[in-house]
N, C-alpha and C positions, 0 to 999 in steps of 0.2 A: 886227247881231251883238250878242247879250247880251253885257254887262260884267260881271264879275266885280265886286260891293260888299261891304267888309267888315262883319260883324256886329258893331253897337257896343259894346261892352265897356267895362268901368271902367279908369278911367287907369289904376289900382294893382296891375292884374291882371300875372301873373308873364306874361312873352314866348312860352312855349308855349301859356299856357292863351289870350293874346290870339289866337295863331294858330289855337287850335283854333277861336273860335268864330267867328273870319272867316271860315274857312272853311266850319264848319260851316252858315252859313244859303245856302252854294251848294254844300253836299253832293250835292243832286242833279243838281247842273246838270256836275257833273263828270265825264268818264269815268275808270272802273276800271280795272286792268291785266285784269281779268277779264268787262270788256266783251265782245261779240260784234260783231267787225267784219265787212263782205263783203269780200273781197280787194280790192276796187277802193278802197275806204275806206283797208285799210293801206298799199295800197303809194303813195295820192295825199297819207297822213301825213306822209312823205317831203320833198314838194318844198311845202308851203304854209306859209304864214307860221304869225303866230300867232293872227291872227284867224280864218282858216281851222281852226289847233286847235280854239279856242275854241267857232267854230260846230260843228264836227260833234262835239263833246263833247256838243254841246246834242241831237242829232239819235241818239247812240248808243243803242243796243239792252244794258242790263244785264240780265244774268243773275238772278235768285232768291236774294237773300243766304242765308248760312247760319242766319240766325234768321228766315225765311221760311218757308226750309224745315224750321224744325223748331219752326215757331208759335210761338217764345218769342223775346221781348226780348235782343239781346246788343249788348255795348255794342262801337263801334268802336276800331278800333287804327290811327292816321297815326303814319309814321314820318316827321318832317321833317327831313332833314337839313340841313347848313349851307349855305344860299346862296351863292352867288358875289356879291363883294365891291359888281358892278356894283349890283346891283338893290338899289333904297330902300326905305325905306317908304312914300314917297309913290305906289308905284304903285298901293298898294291906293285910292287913292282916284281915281285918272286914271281917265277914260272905256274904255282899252287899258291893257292889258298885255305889251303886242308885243314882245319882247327882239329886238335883231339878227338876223338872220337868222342870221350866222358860229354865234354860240352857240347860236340853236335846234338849230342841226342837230347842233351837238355833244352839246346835251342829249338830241336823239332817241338818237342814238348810245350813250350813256350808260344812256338809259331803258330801249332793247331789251338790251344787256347786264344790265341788273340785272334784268328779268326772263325769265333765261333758263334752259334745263331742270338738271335737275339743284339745283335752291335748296329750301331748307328747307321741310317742308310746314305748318309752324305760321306762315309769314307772310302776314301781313294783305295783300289788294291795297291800292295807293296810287292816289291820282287821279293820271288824268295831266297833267302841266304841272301841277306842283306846285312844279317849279322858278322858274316864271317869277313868285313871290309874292316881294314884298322881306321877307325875315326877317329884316333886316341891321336894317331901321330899327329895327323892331320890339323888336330885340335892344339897340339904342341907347336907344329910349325906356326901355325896362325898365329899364336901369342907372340910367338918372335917375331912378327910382322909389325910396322908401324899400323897405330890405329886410327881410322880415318872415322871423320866425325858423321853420323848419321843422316842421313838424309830425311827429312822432316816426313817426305813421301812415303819414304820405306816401311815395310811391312812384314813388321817378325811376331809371331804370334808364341808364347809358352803355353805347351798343358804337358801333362805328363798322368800316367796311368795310374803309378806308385807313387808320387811324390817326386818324381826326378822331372824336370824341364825337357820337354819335346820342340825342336825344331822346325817351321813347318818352310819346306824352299818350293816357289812357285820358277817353275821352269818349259821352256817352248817345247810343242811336240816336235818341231821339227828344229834340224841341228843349224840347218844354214841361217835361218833369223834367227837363231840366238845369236852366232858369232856374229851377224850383224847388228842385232842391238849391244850386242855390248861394245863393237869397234864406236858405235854411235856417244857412250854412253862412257866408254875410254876417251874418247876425243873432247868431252865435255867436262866443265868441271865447275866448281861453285864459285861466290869470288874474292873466297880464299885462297886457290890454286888445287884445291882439293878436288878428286877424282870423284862423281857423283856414281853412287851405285845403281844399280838397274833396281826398277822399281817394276814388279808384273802385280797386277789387280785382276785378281778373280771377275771375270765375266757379269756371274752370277750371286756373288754373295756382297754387301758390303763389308766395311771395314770392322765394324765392330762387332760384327755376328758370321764371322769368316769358320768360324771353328765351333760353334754351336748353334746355331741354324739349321732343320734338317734340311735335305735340300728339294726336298717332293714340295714342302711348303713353300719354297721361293716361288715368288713370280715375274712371267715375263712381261704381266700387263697386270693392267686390273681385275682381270676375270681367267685367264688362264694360267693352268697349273703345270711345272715341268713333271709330276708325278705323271701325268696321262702320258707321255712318253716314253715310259720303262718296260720294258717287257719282263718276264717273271725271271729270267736269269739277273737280271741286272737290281730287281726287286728281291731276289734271295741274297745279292751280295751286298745291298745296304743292310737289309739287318742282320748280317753277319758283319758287321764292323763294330770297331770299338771306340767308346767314350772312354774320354780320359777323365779323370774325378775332379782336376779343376773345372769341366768344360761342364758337367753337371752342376758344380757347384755356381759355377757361374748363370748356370740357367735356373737355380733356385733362388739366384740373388736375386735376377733380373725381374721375378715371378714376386719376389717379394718387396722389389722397389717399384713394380706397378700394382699391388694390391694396395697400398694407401689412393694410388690414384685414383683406381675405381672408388675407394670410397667416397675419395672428393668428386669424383665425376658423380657420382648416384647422390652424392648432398647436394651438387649443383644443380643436377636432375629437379632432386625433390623442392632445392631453394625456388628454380625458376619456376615450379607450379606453384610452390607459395608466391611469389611475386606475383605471378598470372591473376590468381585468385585475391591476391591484394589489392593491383590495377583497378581490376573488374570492382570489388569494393570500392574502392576511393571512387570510382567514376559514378555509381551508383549515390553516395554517399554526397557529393559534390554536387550533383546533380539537383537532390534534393535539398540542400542548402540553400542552393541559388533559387529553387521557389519560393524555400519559408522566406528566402531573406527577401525578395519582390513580396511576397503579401505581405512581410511584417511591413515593408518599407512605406507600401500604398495604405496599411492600415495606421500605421503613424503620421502618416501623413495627414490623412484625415482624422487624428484624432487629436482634439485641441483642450487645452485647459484650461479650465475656467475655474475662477474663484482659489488659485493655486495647488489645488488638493483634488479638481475634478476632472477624471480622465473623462472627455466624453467622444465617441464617434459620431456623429451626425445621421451618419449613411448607413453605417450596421447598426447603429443604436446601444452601443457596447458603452455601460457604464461602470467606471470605476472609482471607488472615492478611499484616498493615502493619508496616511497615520501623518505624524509630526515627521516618524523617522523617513518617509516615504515607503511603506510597507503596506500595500496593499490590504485592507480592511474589509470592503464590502463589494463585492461585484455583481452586476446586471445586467437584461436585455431589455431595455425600456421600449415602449409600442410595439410587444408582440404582434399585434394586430393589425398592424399596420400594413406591412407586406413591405419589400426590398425594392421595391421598382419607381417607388418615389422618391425625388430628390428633395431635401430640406431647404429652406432660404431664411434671413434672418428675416422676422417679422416688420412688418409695416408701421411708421409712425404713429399710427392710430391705436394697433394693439400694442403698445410698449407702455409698459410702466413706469412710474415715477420712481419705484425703490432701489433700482438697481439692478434689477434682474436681466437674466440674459433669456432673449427671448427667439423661439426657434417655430418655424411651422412649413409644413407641410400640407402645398398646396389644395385647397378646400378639404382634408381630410381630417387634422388634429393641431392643433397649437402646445408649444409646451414652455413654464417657465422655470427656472430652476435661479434660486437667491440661495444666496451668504448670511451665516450668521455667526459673527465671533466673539465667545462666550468667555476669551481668557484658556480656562482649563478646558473646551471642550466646542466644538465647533459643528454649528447645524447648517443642514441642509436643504431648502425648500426647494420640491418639487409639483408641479401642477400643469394634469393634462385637461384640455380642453377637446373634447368633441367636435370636429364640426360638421359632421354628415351625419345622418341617419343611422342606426346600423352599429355604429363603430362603438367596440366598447374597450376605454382605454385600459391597458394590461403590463405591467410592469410585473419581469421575473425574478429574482436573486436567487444565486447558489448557494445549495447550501453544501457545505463544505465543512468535512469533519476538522482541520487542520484551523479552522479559521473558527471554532467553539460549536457550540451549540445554541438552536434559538428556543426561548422561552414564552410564555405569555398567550394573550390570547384568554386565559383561563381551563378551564378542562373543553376535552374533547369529549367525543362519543368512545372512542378508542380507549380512554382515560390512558395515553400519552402523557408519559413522565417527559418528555421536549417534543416541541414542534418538528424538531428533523426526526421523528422515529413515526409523526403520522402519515396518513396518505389517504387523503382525499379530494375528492374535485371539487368546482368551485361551488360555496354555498355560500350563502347569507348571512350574514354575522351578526347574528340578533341572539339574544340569553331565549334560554328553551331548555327542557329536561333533556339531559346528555345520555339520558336510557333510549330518548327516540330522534332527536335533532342533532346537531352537529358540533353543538355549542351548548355548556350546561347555565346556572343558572347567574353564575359572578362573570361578566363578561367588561372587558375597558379595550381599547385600540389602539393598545401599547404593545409591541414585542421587544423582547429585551435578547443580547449576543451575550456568551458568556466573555468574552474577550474586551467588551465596551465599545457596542455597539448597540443604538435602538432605534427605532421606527415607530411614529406615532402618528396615527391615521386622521384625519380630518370629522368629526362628527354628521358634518355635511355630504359625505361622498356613500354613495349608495354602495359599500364596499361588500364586496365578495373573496371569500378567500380561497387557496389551493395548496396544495401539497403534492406535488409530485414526487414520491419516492424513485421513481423509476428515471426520471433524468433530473433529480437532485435539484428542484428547483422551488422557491416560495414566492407564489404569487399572488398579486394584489390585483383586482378589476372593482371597476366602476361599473354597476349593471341596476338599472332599475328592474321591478320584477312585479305581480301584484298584490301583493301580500308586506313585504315586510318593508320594502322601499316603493310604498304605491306614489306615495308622496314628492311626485321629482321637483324638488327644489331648483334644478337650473332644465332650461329647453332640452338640453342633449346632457350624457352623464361628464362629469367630471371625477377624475383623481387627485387628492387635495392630500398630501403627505408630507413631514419631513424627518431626517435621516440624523442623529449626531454621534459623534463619537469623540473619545478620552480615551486615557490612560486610566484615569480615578473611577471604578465602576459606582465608588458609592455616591459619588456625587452625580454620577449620571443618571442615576437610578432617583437623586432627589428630585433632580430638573424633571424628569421626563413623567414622573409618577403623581408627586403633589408638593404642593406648597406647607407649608407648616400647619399641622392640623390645631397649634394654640389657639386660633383667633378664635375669639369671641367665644369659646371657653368659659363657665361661670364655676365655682366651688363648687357645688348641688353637680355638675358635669360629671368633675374629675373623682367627687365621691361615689358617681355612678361606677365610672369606669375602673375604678379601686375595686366597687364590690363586684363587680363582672368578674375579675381577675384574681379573685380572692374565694370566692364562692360558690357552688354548683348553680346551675341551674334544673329548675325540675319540672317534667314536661308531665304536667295529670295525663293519666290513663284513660283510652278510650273509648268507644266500641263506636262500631262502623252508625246506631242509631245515638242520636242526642239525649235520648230517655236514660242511657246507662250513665250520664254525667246529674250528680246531683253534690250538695251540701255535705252529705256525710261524706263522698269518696274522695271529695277534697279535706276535709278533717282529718281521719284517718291516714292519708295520703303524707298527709306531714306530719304527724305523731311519729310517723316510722323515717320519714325521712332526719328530723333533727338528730338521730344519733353519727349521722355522718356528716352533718353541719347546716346551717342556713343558707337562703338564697334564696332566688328566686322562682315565686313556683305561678308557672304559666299556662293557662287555661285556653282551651283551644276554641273553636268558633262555637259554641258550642254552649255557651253561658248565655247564649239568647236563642228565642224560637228559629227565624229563619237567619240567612247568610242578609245583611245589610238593613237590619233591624236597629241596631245600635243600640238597643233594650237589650235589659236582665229578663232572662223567662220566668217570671215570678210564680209559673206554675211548679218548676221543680226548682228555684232557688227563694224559697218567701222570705227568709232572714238569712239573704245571701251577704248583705253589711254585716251583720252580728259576724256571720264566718271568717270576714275579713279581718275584723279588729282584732279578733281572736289570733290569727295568722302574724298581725303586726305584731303584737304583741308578744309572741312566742320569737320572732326576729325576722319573719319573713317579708317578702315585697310579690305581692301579688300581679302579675303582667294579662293584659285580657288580650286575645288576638284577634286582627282586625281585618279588612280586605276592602276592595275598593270597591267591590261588585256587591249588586244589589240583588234578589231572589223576585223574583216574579209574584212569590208570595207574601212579599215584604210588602206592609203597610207604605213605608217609605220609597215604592218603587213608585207608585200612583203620584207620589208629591213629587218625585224628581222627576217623573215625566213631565208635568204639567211644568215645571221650571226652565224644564230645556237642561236638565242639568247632566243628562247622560249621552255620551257616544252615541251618533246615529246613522242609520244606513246609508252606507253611500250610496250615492245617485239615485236619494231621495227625499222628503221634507226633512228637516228636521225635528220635527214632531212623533218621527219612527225612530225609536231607539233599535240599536243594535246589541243582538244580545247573545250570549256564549255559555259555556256550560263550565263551572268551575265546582270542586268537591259536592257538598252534600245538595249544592242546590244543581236540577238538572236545567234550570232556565233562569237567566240574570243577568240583567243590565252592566253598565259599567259608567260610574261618574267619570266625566271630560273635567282632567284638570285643565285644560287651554280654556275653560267658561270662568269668567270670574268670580261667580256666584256657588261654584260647586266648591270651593273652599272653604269660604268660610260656615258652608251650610255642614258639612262636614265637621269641622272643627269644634261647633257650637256644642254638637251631639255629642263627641268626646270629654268637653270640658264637663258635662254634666255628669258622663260616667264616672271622672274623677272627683267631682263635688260630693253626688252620693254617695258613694260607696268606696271614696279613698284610692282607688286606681295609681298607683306610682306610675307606671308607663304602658307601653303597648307593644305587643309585638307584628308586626306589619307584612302580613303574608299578601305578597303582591301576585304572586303566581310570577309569569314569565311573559316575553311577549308575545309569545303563540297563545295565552290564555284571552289575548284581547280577541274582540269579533274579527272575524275573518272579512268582512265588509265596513271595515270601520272608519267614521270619519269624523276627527275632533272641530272644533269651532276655529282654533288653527295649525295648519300643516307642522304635522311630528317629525321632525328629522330622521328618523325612525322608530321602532316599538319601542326600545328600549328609553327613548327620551320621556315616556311618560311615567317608569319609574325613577327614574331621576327626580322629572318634576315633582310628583306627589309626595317623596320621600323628604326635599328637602322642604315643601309646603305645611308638612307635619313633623317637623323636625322642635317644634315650638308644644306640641303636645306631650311629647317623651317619647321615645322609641327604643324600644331596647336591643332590640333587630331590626333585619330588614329580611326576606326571602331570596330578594334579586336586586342586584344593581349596575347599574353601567361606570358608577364614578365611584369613589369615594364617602362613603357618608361618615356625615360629621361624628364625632364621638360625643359621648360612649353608646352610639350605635354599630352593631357588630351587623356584620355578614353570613347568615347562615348559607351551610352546606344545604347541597342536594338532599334530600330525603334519603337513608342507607337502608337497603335490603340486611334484613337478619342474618347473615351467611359472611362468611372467611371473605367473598369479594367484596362486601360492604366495609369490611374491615379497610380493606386496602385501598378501597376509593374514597375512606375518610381522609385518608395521610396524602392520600393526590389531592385532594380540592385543598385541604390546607394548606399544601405546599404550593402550588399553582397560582392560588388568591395568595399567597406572602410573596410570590414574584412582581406581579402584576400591580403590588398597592396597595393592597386590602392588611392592614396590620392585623386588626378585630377580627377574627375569624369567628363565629361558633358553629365546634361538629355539631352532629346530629345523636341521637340519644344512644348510651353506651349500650351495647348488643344490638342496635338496627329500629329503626323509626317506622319497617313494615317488613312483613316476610310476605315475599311470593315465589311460589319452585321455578313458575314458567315467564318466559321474558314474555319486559310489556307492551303493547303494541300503540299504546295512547299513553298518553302524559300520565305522571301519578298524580299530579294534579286536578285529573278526572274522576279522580277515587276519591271519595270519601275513607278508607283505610284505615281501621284499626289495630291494636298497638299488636304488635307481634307476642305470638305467648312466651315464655320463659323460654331466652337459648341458653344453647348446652354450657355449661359452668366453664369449661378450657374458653369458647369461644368469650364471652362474659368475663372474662380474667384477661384474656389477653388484650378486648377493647379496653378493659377501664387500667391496665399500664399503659396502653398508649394515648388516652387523654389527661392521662396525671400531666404530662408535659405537654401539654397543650394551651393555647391560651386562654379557654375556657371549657368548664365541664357540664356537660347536659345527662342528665337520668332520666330514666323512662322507668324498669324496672329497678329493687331497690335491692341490693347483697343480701339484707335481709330475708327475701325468698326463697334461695334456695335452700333453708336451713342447713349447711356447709359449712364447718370449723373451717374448712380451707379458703371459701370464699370467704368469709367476714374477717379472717385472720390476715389475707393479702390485702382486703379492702382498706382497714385500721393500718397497715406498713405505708400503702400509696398516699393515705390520707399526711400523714407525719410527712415523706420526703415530698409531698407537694406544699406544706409550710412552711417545713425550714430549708427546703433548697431551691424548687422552680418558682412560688411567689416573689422569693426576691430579685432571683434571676430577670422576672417579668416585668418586675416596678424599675430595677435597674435600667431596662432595654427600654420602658415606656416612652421616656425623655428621647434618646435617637429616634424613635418608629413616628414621633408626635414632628419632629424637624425635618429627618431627611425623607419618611415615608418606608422605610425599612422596614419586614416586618419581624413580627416576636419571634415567630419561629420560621426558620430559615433553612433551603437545601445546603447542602457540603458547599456547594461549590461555588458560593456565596461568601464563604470564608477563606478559598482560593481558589479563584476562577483559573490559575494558571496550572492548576495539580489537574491530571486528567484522568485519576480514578476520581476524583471529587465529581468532577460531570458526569458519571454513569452512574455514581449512587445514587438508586430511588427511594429504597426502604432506611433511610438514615437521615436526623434532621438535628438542628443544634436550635439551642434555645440561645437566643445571644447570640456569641462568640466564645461561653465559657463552657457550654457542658452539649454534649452530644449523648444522643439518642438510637438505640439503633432495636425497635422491638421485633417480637415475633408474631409475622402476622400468616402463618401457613398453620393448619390443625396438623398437630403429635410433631412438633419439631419442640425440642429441646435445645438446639445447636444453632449458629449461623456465621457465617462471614461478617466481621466484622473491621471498617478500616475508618482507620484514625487519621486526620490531617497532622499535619505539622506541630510540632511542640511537645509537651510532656502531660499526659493523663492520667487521673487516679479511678482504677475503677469502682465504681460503684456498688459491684455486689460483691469483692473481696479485699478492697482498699489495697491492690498493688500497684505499682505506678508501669504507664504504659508509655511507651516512646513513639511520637506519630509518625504519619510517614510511611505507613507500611499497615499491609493484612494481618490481622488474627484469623486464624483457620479454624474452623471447628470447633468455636468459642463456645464453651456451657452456659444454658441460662432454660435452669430450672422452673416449673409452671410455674412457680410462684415469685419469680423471680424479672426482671427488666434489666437491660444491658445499656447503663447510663454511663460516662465519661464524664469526671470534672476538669478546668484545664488548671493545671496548674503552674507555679510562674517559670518564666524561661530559666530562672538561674537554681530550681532544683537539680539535684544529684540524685542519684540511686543508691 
């Protein structure tokens, strides 16, 4: 039986590398785990000693190494693990190596386990009976050896299966270059004098993944695998090898110190598509900066200021005018109509004015000048285009812009628009008309007012036209002659003659822009008028559509029942004479119409007769003013051909020309005699409107427009009495009031009382008077002509809610008109609210009213006033329509919808007591679903800042 002899090696040599070369000179005589046995061979493994090992070791059949088969040199890998304690190192040199039988057979047992399927395919076969070597000595001599310091190259790697350290020694397949690298490797040393040990590097694995690595995974390039080189022998004997459980553990570490990487590498991933898509933004975003900032740059550029507060462009026409603070106020597109393709130049020494103005035009198309005016608190603006072509109708836009208030004025609409920004319409004519059929009702002035303290106040001269664009936010103003309401062109080609101011103080702005002090000229007899306006109803006789149902008795009667709810003035409609411009008593149905009178005075009352400018074709008096020349006549014919129109009961009638100097005082004569016989205190002045004038009409001198001839005749007759007026364009003196439109008997008449009130207290008009409590006519179907062409009588008895709910809301009102009397509906409930309204309109709104008289007579202010009047700067106050304050001290909020009991209710600023349960309210905020019983009104007093609850 061959003996196993060690290869002699130098004392000095470290314990592995002594093993390896022991072994290695009976490399061959060993068998591999990769041997090929016959069945009879392994299973007689089993029961034979160890000589028996040893010999058929000698006799076994190995396989074609792997560097056989692949012709090239590769160097071996033994893994020795640690011996058991027993075996020495003297066995290596005894004739046997026979260990016990007990322990072979444990070591076979051992042996077949470690190579069993399922083991790593990168492990090397081991000889068998590798156990049976003593390492132990080996391991002992070595410690008695001097130790020589490590070589930085060297390469020892530990795993162990159990926990015990495995060796791993890289040694030559063949024997002669070993003992030549090591004579090499002997002869060299470090330079310390130290002997360098042999260093051998795996081919194919590196240093750090030498022992877990598999090795089908290594590559020899970038693309090729040494797996494709294994045949199924050599494929069954890697995964028949074993992992050691540090060399797992090691491969679980390495798995778990690159699983944070991937994270980082897939947030890097995902960072740099965010960055991409940031790029791409910013580029996009940069991009477009650099254009806004070239157009804002070329549009500053041409835009220059003038007058310190006036942005203007030139070229785009883009107008802006700045607060004190420099805060943009009012913005525009001046000369829409112009077109873009013209360039502007400063005007010629010939067109420049003396005042200061800055003067701009464009080339024969339009000229424009725009003046300063500084006011201290408040700073205006003159603007004025000029035409100079054919054609051109000059057009100036502003935004409207809910951020920057709301615009008011104007007077009502067709819409009856609570503010100008909520109408929409195109351009029309700005002439007073019934707002049932025209576009404009019958109080018109050429003032619009900002809530923020901003107004515009239009020239009387400029043939102006107005717009509303809701759909691109914009109010515009044009100059357009037409033939009807501006036939009359005061200049060659149209102008736009406007200017603009603005403040901080809206009441003072609101004085400048509205009227001057209405004191002057003022006499006692005046202000006792306008006491008893304010103090007293008015009462409109009852009528029927013929003049035959007006007689002596129904005016008697009339007031017997009216004195129990007070005196005043009771007003007889046209109707006290045969025809329309008669200016005679019908003595047929009034013979001792005087005796009626005295009787009337004398009981407290003031009789008013109503009058009109227009003359009936029927009228005695039409024949004399023909022959005088004293009335409007056709145009673009003698004027010997009056021009003639159709106004209430008469269907054919002239109309006196106040532009004749003669038609005044002819006029006036005839009044003064009405008031010598029969006592007449004043008159009330039903002028119609200016669509009532002839549609061809032409006075003796050009009318600025229709509306200039009620101005004129109003203030002509201002010297007779007047105690109304029906329509006016200005202001009339007091105690002349402004009546409303005529109101339909119905819930909308209702609410279109409280708009024209409120509308006319914007625009100027303090004096209001509504129209008669429950409606001044009922019709079901809309009208398609003026009610002015109606002769119309009085509406019959409305419904008692509706009738309750008008006469609370002209208790606070600045004056009261009756048509029908409480009385009628014999109703505990109506006479019972009528007698409550009567008391809280004496001891609370009449004083409220004399209080306010004195500001409404100075600044132009009027009695009763929207919310937001009290603060423009609150922006529930600008959307309340159905709520109004008398003053600044008591607010108003009634019910104007049929079977509502309830409403939203919202209080400004300060502290409130209500009205119908005396609890105090704190402003500032909504009431919701606030109770207010039929018979009841929802009034606010203010009371003072420094109450408590």
């Amino acid at each position: 039986m061959p003996q196993l002899t060690p290869t002699s090696v130098p004392v000095s040599a470290p314990a592995p590398l002594l093993a390896a070369q022991a072994l290695n000179g009976q490399a061959q005589a060993l068998p591999y785990a990769d041997e090929v046995l016959d069945q009879d061979q392994d299973q007689h493994l089993h029961h034979v000693d160890e000589e028996q090992v040893q010999l058929l070791a000698s006799v076994g059949q190995r396989k074609p190494s792997l560097g056989q088969r692949r012709n090239m040199e590769l160097p071996h890998l033994f893994v020795v693990k640690e011996l058991p304690d027993e075996l020495e190192i003297s066995s290596l040199n005894s004739d046997t190596a026979t260990p016990p039988v007990s322990q072979q057979d444990g070591e076979r047992e051992r042996d077949r386990d470690h190579f069993s399927h399922g083991l790593r395919r990168n492990s090397i076969s081991l000889p068998m009976g590798i156990n049976s070597l003593d390492l132990e000595a080996l391991r002992l001599r070595h410690q008695m050896q001097a130790q020589e310091a490590l070589h930085e190259e060297s390469f020892i790697a530990s795993a162990s299966s159990v926990g015990t350290p495995t060796t791993i020694v890289v040694t030559p397949s063949d024997a002669n270059d070993s003992n030549h690298k090591q004579e090499d490797d002997d002869s060299s040393s470090d330079e310390f004098g130290n002997i360098k040990k042999p260093v051998y590097k795996d081919r194919f694995r590196s240093r750090r993944r030498a022992s877990i690595a598999p090795l089908p995974a290594l590559r020899l390039n970038s693309k090729e695998m040494l797996a494709s080189d294994f045949d199924t022998h050599s494929l069954a004997s890697n995964q028949a090898s074993i992992t050691s459980v540090n060399s797992l553990a090691s491969l679980l570490r390495e798995k778990m110190q690159a699983f944070p990487q991937m994270i980082r590498k897939k947030k890097r991933e995902t960072k740099d598509y965010k960055i991409k898509i940031f790029v791409i933004l910013m580029f996009f975003i940069i991009i477009f900066l650099i254009g806004y900032a070239y157009v804002a740059y070329h549009h500053q550029v041409l835009t220059k200021s003038y007058f310190q507060k006036i942005k203007f462009n030139s070229k785009d026409r883009i107008f802006r005018i700045l607060s004190h603070e420099d805060k943009e106020v009012i913005s525009g597109h001046l000369g829409v109509t112009l077109g873009s393709d013209t360039a502007p130049f400063h005007c010629l020494e010939d067109h420049r004015r003396s005042d200061g103005s800055v003067c701009i035009e464009w080339n024969g198309i339009a000229r424009l000048h725009m003046n300063f005016e500084d006011k201290q608190v408040f700073r205006c603006y003159t603007l004025q285009w000029q035409a100079l072509t054919p054609g051109l109708l000059p057009t100036d836009c502003y935004e409207l812009k809910r951020d920057n208030g709301l615009w008011f004025g104007g007077g009502i609409t067709k819409g009856q628009e609570w503010s100008l920004s909520y109408a929409n319409f195109d351009f029309m004519p700005y002439a007073s008309g019934d707002s049932k059929v025209h576009q404009f009702g019958n109080g018109v002035k050429r003032y619009f007012i900002n809530s923020i303290g901003v107004a515009m106040q239009v020239s009387e001269r400029t043939p102006l036209q107005l717009s509303i664009n809701r759909t691109e936010n914009q109010f515009c103003l044009r100059a357009a002659n037409d033939d009807f309401t501006f036939v009359n062109r005061l200049t060659p080609l149209p102008q736009l003659d406007y200017r603009i101011c603005t403040t901080e103080d809206m009441r003072s702005l609101h004085m400048l822009m509205t009227q001057q002090s209405l004191w002057d000229g003022l006499t006692e007899q005046d202000i006792g008028e306008l006491h008893s306006l304010l103090e007293e109803p008015v009462w409109q006789m009852p009528h029927q559509a013929q003049r035959d149902a007006l007689n002596e008795t129904i005016i008697c009667d009339y007031s017997e029942n009216a004195i129990a709810i007070g005196l005043g003035h009771i007003v007889i409609n046209e109707f006290w004479q045969e025809n329309i411009g008669d200016f005679t008593v019908d003595r047929a149905r009034f013979p001792t119409l005087k005796d009626t009178i005295d009787v009337l005075h004398r009981r407290g009352f003031k009789v008013v007769f109503t009058i009109q400018p227009f003359i009936s074709t029927d009228s005695a008096n039409f024949k004399d003013a023909v022959e005088r020349k004293l009335l409007i006549y056709e145009r673009y014919s003698e004027r010997s051909i009056p021009a003639l129109t159709r106004y209430k009961s008469s269907s054919s009638a002239g109309v006196l020309d106040i532009t004749n100097n003669a038609s005044v005082p002819w006029l006036l004569e005839k009044l003064q005699r009405l008031k010598d016989e029969y006592g007449v205190k004043s008159f009330y002045l039903d002028l119609g409107t200016g669509y009532n004038l002839p549609h061809y009409y032409q006075c003796r001198k050009p009318l600025d427009n229709p509306d200039m001839y009620a101005r004129m005749l109003t203030s002509s007759l201002e010297s007779a009495g007047l105690m109304a007026v029906s329509t006016a364009s200005v202001v009339p003196r007091p105690p002349t009031f402004l009546s409303t439109p005529p109101a339909n008997a119905t819930w909308e008449g209702l609410r279109d009382t409280l708009a024209a009130v409120l509308n006319y207290g914007v625009i100027g008009y303090p004096f209001v008077l509504p129209g008669a409590i429950g409606g001044d006519y009922l019709l079901e179907r809309p009208l398609t002509k003026m009610v002015s062409f109606y002769s119309l009588e009085q509406p019959p008895l409305p419904d008692a809610e509706l009738f309750i709910r008008w006469l609370q809301l002209a208790t606070f009102l600045p004056a009261m008109q009756f048509s029908h009397l409480p009385d009628e509906y014999h109703s505990e409930l109506v006479t019972r609210v009528a007698q409550e309204l009567k008391e809280v309109r004496q001891t609370v709104v009449i004083a409220l009213l004399k209080k306010y008289l004195s500001p409404s007579m100075n600044e132009g202010l009027p009695l009763v006033r929207p919310l937001w009047m009290l603060d423009p700067h609150d922006p529930a106050c600008l959307i309340v329509s159905d709520e109004f304050s008398v003053g600044e001290e008591l607010i108003v909020a009634p019910i104007l919808d049929a079977g509502r009991e309830e409403r939203e209710v919202y209080l400004p600023q300060g502290v409130w007591k209500d009205g119908i349960d005396g609890s105090l309210r704190k402003g500032s905020r909504w009431m919701h679903g606030y109770r207010v019983p039929k018979d009841k009104i929802a009034y606010f007093r203010k009371m003072p800042d420094n109450t408590r609850f």
